[in-house]
Biopython code that builds the backbone (N, CA, C, O; Angstrom):
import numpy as np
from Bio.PDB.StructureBuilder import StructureBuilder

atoms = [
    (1, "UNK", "N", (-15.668, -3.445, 14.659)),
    (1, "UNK", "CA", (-14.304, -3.317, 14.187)),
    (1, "UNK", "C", (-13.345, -3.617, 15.339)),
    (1, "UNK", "O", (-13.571, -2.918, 16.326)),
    (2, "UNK", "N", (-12.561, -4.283, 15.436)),
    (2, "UNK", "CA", (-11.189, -4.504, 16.147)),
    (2, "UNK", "C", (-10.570, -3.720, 16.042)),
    (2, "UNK", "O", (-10.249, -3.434, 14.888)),
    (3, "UNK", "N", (-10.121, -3.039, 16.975)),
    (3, "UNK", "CA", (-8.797, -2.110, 17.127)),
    (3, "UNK", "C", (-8.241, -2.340, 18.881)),
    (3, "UNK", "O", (-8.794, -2.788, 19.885)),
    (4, "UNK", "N", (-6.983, -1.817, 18.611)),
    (4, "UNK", "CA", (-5.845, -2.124, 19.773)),
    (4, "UNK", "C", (-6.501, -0.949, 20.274)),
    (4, "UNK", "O", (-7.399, -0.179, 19.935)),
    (5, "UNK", "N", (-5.284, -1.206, 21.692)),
    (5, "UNK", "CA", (-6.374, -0.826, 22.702)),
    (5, "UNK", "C", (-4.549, 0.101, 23.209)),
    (5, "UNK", "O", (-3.418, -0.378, 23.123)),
    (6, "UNK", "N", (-4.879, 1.165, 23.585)),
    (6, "UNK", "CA", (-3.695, 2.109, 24.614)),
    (6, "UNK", "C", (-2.876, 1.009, 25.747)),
    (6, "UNK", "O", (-3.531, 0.424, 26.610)),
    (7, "UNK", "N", (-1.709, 0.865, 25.642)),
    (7, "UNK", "CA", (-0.811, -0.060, 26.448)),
    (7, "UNK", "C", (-1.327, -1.146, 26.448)),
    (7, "UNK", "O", (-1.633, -1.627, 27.539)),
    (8, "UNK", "N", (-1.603, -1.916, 25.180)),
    (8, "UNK", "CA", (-2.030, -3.320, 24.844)),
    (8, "UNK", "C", (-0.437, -3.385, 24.870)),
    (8, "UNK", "O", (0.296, -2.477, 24.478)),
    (9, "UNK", "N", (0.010, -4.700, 25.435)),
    (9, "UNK", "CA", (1.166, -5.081, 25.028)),
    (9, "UNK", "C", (1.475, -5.915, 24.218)),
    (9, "UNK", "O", (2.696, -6.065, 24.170)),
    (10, "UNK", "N", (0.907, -6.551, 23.531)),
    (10, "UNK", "CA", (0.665, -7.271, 22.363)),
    (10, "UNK", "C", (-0.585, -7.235, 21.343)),
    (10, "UNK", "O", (-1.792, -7.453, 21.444)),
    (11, "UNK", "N", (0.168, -6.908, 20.460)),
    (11, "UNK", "CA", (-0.931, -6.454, 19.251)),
    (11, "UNK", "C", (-0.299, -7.031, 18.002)),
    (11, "UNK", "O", (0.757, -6.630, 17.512)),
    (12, "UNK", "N", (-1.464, -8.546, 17.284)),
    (12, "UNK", "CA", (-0.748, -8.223, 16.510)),
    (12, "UNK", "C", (-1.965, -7.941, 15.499)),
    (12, "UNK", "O", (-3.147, -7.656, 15.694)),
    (13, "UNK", "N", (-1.079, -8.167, 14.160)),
    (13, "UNK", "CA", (-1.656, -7.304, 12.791)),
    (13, "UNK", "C", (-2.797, -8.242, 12.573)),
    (13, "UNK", "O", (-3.780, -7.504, 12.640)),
    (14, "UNK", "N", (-3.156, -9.294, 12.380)),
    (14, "UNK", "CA", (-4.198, -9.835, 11.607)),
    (14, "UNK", "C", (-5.118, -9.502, 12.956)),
    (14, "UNK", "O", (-6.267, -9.631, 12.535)),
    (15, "UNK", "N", (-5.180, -9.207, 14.105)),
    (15, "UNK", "CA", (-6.107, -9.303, 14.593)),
    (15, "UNK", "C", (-7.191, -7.341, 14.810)),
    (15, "UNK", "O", (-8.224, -7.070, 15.423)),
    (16, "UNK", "N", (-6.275, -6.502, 13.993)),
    (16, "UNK", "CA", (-6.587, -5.662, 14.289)),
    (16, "UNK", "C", (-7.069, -5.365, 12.669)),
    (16, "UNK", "O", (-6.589, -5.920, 11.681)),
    (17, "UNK", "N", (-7.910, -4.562, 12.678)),
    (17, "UNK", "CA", (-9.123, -4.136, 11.138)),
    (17, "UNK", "C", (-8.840, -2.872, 10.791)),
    (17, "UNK", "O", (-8.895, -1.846, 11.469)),
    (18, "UNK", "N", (-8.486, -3.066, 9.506)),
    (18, "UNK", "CA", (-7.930, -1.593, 8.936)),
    (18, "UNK", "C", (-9.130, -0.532, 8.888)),
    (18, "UNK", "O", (-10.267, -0.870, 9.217)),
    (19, "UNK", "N", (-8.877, 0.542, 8.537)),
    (19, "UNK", "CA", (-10.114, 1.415, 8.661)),
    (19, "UNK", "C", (-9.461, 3.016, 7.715)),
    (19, "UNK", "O", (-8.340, 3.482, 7.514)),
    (20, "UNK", "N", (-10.578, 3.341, 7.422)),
    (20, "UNK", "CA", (-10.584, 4.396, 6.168)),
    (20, "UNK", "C", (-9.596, 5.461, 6.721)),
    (20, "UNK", "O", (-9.986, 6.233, 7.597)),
    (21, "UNK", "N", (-8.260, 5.529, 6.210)),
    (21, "UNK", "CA", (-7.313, 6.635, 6.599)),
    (21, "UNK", "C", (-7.441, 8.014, 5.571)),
    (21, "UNK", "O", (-6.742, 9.000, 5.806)),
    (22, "UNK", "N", (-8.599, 7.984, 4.168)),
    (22, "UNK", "CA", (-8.498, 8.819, 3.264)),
    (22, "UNK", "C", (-9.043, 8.276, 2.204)),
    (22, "UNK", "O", (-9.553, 7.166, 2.352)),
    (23, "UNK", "N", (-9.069, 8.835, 1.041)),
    (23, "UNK", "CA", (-9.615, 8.083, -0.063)),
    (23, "UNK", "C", (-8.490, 7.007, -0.654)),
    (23, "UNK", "O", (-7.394, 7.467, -0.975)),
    (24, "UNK", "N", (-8.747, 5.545, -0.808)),
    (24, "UNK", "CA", (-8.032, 4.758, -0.997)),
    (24, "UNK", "C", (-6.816, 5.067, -0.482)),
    (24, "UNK", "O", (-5.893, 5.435, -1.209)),
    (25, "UNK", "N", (-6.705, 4.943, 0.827)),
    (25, "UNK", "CA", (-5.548, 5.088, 1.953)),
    (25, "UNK", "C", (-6.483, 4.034, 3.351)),
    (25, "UNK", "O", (-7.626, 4.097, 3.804)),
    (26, "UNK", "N", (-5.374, 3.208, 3.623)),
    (26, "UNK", "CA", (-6.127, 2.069, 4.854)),
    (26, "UNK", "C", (-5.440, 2.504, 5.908)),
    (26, "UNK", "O", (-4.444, 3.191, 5.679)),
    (27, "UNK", "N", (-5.750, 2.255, 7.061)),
    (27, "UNK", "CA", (-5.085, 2.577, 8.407)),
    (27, "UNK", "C", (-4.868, 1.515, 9.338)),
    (27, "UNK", "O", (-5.917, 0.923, 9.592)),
    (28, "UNK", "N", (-4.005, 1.135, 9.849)),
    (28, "UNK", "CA", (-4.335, -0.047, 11.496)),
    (28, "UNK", "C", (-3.536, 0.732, 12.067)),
    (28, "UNK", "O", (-2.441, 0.957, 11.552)),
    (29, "UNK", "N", (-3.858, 1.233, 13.089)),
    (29, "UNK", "CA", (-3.427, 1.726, 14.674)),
    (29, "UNK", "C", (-2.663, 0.215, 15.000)),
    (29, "UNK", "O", (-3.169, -0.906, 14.963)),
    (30, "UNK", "N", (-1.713, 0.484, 15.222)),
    (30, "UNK", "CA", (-1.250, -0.762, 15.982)),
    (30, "UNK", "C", (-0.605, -0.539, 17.474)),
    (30, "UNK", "O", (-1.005, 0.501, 17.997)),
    (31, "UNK", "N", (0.094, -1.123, 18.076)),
    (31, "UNK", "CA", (1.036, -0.613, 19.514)),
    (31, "UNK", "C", (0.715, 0.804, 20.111)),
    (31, "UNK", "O", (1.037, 1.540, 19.179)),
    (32, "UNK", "N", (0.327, 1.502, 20.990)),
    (32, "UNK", "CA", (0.812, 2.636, 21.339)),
    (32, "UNK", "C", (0.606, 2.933, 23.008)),
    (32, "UNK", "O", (0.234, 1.981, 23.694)),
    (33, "UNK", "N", (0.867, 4.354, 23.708)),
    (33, "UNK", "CA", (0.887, 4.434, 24.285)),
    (33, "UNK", "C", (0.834, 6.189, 24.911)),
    (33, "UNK", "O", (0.431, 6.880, 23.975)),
    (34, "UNK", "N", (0.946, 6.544, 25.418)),
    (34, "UNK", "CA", (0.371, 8.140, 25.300)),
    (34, "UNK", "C", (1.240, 8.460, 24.800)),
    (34, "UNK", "O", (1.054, 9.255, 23.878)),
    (35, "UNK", "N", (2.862, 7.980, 25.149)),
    (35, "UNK", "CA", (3.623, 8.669, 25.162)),
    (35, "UNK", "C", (4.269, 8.279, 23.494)),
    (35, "UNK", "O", (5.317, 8.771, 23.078)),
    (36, "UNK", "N", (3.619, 7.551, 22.888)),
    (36, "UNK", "CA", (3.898, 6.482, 21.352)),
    (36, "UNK", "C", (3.143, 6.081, 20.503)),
    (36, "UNK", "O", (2.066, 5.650, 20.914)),
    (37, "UNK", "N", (3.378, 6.066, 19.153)),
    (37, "UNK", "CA", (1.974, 5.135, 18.704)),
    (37, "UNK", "C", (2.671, 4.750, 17.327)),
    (37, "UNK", "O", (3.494, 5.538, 16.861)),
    (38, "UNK", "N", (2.358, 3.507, 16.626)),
    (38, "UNK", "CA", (2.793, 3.047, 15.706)),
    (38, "UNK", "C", (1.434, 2.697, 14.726)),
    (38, "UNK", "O", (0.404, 2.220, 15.203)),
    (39, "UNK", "N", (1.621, 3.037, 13.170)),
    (39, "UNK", "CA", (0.395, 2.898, 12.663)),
    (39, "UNK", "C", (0.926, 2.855, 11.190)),
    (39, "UNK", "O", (1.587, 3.809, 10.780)),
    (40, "UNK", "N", (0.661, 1.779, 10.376)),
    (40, "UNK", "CA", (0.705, 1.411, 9.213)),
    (40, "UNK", "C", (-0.474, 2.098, 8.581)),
    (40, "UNK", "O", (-1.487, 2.440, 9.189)),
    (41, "UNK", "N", (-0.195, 2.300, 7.050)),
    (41, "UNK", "CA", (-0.670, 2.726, 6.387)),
    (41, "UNK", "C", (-0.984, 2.427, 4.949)),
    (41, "UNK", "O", (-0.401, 3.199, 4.187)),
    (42, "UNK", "N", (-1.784, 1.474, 4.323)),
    (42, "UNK", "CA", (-1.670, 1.087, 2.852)),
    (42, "UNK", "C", (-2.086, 2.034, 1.940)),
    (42, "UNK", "O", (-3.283, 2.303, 2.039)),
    (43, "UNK", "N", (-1.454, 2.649, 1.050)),
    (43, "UNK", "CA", (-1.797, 3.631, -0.091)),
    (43, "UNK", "C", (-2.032, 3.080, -1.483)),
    (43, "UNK", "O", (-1.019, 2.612, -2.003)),
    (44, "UNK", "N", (-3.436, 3.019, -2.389)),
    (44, "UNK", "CA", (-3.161, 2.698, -3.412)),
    (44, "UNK", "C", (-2.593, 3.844, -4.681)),
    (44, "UNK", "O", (-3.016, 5.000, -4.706)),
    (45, "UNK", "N", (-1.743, 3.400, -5.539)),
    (45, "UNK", "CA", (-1.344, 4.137, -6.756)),
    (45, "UNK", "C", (-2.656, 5.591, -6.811)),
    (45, "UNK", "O", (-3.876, 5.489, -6.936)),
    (46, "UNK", "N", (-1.899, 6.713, -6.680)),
    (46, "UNK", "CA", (-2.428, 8.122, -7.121)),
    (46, "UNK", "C", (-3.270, 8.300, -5.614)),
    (46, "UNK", "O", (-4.007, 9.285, -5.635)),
    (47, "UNK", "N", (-3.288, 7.764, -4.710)),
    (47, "UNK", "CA", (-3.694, 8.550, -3.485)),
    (47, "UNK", "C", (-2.767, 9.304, -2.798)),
    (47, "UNK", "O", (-1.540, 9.260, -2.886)),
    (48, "UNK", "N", (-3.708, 10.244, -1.864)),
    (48, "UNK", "CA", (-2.806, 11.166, -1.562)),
    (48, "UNK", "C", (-3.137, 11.521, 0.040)),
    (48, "UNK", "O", (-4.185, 11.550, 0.686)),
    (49, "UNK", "N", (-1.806, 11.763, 0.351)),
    (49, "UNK", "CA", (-1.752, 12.391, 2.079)),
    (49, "UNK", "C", (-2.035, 13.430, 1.933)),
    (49, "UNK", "O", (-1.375, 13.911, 1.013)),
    (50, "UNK", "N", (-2.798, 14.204, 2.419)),
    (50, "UNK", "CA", (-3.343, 15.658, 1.881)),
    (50, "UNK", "C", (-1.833, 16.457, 2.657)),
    (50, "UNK", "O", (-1.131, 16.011, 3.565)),
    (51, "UNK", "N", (-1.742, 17.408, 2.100)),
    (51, "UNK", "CA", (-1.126, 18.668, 2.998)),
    (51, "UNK", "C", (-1.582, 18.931, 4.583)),
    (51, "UNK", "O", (-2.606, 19.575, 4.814)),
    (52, "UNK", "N", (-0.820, 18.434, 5.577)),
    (52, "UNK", "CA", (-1.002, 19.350, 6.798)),
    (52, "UNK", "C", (0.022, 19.363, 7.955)),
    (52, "UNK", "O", (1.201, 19.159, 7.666)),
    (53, "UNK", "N", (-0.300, 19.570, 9.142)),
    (53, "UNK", "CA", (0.515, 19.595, 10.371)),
    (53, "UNK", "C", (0.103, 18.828, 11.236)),
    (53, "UNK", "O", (-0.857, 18.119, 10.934)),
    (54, "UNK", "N", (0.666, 18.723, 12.532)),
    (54, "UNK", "CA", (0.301, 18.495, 13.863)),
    (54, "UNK", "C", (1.425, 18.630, 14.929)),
    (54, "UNK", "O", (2.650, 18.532, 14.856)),
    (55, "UNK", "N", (0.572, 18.887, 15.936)),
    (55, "UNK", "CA", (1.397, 18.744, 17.443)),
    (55, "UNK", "C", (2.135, 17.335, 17.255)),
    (55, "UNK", "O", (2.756, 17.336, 18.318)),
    (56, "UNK", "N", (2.430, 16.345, 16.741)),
    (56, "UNK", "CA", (3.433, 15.748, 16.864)),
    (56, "UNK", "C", (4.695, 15.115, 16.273)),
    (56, "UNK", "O", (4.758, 15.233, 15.050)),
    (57, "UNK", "N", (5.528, 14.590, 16.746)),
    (57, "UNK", "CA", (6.861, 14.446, 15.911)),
    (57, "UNK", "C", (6.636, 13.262, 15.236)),
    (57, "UNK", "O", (6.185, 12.331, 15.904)),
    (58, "UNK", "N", (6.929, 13.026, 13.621)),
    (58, "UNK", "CA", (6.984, 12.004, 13.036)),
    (58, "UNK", "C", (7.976, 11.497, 12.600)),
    (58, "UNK", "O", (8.864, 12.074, 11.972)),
    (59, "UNK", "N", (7.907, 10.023, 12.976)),
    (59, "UNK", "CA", (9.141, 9.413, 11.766)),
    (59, "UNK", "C", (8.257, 8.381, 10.854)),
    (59, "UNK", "O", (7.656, 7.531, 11.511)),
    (60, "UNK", "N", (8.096, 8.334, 9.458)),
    (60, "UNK", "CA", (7.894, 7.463, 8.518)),
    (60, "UNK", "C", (9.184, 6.870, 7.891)),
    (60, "UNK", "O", (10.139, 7.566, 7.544)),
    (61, "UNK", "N", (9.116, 5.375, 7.765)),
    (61, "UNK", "CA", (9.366, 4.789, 7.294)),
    (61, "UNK", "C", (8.905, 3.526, 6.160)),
    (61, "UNK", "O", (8.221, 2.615, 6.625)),
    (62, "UNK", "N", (9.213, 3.486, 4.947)),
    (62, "UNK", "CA", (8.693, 3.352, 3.829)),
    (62, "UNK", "C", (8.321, 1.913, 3.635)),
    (62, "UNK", "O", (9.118, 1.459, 2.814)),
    (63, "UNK", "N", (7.547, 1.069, 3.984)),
    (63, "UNK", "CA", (7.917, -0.155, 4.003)),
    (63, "UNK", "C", (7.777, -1.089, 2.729)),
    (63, "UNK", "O", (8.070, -2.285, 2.751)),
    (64, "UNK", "N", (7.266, -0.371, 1.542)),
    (64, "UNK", "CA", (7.315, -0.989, -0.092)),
    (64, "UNK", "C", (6.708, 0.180, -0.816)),
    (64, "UNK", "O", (6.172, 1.043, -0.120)),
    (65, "UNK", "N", (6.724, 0.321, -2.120)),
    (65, "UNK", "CA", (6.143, 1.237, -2.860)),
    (65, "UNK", "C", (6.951, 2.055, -3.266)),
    (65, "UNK", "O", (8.147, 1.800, -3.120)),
    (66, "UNK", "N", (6.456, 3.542, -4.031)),
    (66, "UNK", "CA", (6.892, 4.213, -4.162)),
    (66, "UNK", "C", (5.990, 6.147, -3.786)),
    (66, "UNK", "O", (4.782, 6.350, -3.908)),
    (67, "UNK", "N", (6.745, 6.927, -3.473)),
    (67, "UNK", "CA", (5.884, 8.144, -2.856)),
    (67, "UNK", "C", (6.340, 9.286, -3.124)),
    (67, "UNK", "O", (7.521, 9.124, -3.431)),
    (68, "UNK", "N", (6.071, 10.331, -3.179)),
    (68, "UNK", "CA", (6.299, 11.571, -3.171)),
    (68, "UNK", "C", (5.747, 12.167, -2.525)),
    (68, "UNK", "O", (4.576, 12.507, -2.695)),
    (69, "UNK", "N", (6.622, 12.518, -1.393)),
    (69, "UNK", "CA", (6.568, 13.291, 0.030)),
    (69, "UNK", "C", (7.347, 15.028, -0.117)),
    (69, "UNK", "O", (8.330, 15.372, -0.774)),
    (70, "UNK", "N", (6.283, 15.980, 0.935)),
    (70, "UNK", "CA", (6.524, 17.225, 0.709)),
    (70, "UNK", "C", (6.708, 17.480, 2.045)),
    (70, "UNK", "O", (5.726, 17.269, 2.758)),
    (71, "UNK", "N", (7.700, 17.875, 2.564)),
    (71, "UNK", "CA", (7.848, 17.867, 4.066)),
    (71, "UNK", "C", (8.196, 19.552, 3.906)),
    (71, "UNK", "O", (9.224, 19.775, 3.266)),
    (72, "UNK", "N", (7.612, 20.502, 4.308)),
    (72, "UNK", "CA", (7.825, 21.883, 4.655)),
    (72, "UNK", "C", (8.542, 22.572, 3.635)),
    (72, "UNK", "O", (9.571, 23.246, 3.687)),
    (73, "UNK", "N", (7.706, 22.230, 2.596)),
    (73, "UNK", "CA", (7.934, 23.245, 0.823)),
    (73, "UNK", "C", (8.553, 22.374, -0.137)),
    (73, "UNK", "O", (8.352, 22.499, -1.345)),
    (74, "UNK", "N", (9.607, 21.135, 0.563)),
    (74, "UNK", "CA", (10.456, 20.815, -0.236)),
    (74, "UNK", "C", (10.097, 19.088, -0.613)),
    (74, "UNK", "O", (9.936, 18.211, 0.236)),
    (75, "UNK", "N", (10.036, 18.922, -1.999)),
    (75, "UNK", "CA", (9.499, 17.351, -2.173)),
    (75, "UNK", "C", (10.522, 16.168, -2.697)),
    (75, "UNK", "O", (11.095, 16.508, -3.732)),
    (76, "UNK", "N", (10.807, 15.124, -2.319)),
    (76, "UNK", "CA", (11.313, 14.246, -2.899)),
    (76, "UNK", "C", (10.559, 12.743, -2.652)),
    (76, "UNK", "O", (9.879, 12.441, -1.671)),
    (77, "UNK", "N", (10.893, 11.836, -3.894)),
    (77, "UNK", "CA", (10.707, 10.883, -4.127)),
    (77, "UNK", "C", (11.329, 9.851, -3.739)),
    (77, "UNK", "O", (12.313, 9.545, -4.413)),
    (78, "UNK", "N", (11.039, 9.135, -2.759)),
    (78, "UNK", "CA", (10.754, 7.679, -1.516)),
    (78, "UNK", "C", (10.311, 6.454, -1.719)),
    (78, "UNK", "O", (9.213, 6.127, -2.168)),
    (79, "UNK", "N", (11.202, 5.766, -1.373)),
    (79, "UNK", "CA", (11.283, 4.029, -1.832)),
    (79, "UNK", "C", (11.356, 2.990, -0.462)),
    (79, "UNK", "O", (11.517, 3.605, 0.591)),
    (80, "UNK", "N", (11.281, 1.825, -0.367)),
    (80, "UNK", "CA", (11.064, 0.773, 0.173)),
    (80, "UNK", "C", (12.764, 1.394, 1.041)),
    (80, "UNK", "O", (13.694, 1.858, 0.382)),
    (81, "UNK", "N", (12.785, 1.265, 2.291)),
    (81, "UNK", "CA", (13.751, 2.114, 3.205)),
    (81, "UNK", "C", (14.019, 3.112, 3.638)),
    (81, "UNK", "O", (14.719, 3.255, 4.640)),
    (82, "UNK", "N", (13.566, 3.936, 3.038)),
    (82, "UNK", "CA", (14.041, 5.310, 3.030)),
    (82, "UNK", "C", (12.840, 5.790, 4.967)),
    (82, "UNK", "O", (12.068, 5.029, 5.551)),
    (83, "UNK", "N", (13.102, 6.794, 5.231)),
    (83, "UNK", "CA", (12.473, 7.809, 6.329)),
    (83, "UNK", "C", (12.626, 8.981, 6.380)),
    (83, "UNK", "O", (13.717, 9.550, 6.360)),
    (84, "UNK", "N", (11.455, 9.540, 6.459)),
    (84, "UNK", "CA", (11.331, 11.019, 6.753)),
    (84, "UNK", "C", (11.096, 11.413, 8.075)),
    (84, "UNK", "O", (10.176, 10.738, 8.537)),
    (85, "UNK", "N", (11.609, 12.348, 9.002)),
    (85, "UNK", "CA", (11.397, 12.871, 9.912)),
    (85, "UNK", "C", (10.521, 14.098, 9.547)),
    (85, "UNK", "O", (10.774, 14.788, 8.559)),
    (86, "UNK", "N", (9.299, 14.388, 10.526)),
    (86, "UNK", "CA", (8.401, 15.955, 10.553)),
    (86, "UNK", "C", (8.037, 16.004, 12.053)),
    (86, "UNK", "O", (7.298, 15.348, 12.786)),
    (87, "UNK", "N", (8.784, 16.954, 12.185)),
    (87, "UNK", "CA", (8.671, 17.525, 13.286)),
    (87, "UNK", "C", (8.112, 18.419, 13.659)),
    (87, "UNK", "O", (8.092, 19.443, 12.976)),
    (88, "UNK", "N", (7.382, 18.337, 15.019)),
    (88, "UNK", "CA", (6.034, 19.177, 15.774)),
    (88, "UNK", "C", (5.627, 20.497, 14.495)),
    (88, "UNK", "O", (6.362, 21.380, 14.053)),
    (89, "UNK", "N", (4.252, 20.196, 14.185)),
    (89, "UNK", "CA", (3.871, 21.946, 13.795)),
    (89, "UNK", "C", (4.595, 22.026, 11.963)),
    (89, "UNK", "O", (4.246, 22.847, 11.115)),
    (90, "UNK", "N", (5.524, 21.042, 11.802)),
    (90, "UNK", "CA", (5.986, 21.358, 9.762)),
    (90, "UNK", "C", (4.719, 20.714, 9.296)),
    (90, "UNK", "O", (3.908, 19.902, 9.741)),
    (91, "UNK", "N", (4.900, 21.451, 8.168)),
    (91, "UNK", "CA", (3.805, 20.948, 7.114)),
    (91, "UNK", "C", (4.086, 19.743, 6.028)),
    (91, "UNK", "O", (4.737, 19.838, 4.988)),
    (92, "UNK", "N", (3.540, 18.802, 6.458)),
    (92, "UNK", "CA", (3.883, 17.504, 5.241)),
    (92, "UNK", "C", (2.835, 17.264, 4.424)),
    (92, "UNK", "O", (1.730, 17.806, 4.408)),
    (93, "UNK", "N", (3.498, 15.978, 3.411)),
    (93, "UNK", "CA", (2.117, 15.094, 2.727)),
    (93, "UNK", "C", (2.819, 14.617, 1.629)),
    (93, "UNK", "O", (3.932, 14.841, 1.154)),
    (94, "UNK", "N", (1.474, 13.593, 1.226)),
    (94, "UNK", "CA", (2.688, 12.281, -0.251)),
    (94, "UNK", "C", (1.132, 12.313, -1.185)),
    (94, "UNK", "O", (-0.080, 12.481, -1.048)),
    (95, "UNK", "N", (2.112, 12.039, -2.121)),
    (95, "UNK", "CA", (1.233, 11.262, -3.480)),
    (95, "UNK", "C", (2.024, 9.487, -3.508)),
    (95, "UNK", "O", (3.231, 9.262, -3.600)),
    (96, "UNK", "N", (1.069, 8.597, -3.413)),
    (96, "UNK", "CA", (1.919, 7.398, -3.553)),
    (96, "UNK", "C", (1.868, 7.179, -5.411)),
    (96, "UNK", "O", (0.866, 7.031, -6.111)),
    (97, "UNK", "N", (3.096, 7.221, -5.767)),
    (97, "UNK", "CA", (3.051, 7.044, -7.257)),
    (97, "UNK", "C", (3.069, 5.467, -7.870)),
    (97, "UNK", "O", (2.556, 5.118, -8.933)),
    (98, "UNK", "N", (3.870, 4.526, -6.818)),
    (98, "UNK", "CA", (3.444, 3.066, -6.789)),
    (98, "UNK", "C", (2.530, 2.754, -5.566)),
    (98, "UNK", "O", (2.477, 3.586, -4.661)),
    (99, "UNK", "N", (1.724, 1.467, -5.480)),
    (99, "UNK", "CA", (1.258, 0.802, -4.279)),
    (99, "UNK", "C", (2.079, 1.041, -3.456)),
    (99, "UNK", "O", (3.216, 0.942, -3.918)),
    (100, "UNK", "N", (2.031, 1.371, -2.221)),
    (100, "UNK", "CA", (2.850, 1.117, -1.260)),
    (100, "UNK", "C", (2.304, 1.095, 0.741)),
    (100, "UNK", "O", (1.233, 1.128, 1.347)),
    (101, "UNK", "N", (3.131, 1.055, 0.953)),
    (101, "UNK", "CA", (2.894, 1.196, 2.444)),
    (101, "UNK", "C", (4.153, 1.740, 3.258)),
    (101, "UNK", "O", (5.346, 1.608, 2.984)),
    (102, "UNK", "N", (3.560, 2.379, 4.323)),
    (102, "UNK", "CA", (4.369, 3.142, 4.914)),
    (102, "UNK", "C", (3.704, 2.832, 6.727)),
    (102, "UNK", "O", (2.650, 2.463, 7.246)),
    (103, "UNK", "N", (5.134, 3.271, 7.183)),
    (103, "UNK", "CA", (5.087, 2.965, 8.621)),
    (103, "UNK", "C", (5.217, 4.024, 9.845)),
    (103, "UNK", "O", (6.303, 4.084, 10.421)),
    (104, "UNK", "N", (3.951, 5.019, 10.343)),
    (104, "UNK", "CA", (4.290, 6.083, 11.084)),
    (104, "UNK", "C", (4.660, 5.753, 12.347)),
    (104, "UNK", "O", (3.964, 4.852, 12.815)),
    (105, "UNK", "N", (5.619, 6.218, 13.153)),
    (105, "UNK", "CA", (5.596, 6.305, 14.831)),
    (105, "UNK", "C", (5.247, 7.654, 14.645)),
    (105, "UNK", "O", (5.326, 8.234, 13.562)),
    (106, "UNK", "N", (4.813, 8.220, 15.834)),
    (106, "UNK", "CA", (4.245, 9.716, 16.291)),
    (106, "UNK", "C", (4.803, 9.530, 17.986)),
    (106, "UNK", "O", (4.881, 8.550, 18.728)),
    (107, "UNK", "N", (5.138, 11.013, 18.157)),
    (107, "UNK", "CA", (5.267, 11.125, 19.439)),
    (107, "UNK", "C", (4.903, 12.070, 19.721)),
    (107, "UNK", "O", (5.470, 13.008, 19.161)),
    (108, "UNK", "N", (3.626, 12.477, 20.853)),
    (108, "UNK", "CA", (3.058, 11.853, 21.678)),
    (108, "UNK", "C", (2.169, 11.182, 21.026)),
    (108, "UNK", "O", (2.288, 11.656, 19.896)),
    (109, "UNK", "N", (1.056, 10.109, 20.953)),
    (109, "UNK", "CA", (0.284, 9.522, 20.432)),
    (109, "UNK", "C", (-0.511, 10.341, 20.215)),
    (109, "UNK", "O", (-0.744, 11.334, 20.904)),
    (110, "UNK", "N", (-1.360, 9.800, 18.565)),
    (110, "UNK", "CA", (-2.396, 10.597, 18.496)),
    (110, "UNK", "C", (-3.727, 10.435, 18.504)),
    (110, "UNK", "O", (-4.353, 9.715, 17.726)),
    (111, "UNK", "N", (-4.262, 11.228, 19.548)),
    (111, "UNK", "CA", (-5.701, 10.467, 20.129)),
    (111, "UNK", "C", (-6.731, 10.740, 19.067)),
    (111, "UNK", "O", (-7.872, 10.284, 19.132)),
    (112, "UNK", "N", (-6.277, 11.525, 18.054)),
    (112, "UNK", "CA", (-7.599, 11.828, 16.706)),
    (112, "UNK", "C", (-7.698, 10.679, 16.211)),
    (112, "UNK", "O", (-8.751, 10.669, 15.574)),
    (113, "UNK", "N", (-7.044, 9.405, 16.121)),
    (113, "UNK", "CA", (-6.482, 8.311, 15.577)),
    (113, "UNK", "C", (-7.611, 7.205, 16.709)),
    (113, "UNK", "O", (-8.227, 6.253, 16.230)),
    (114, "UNK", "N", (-7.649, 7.389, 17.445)),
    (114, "UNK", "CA", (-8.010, 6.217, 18.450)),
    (114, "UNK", "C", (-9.849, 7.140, 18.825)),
    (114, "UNK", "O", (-10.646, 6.631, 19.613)),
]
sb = StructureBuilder()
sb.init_structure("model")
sb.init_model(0)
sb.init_chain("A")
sb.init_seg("    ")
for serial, (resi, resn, name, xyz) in enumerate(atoms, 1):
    if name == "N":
        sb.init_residue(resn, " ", resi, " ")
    sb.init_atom(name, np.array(xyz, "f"), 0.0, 1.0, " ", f" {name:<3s}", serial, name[0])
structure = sb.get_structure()
């Protein structure tokens, strides 16, 4: 499997191999760095981000589809633009209700990922 490599400075997408993020959920690690990490995510219709946390700060951004995201009790429904911030330690997670894809940065990177 191909995957990017910590302070690759060029990475791009076709050369890196998606890999099982969940049940019908794809993953590519793309760019990162200890201090960063950027990682796409393809969801098909009725999969789901399970419920959880982590030590780091997220921003998602939605890049097509449609989702229903629960960020710390409270849920709303997410479209092609939209972003959620979760920050250190809240509890998130989505149901994708259309195909879609979504775009995480994390800060600090996350080495469960690599």
């Amino acid at each position: 499997m191909k995957k990017s490599a910590k302070d690759q400075r060029w990475v791009f997408w076709d050369d890196i191999d998606s890999e099982a993020g969940g049940e019908k959920v794809k993953r590519k690690v793309l760019a990162y760095s200890k201090d960063l990490m950027c990682v796409e995510n393809h969801f098909e219709t009725g999969s789901r981000g399970k419920l959880h946390s982590h030590p780091h700060t997220q921003i998602t951004y939605v890049v097509d589809g449609v989702f229903k995201f629960t960020i710390d009790g409270e849920t709303k429904v997410v479209k092609k633009g939209d972003t959620m911030l979760k920050t250190d330690g809240v509890e998130h997670g989505c149901e994708c209700v259309e195909t879609g894809t979504l775009l995480d940065i994390f800060t600090p990177m996350r080495e469960d990922f690599v």
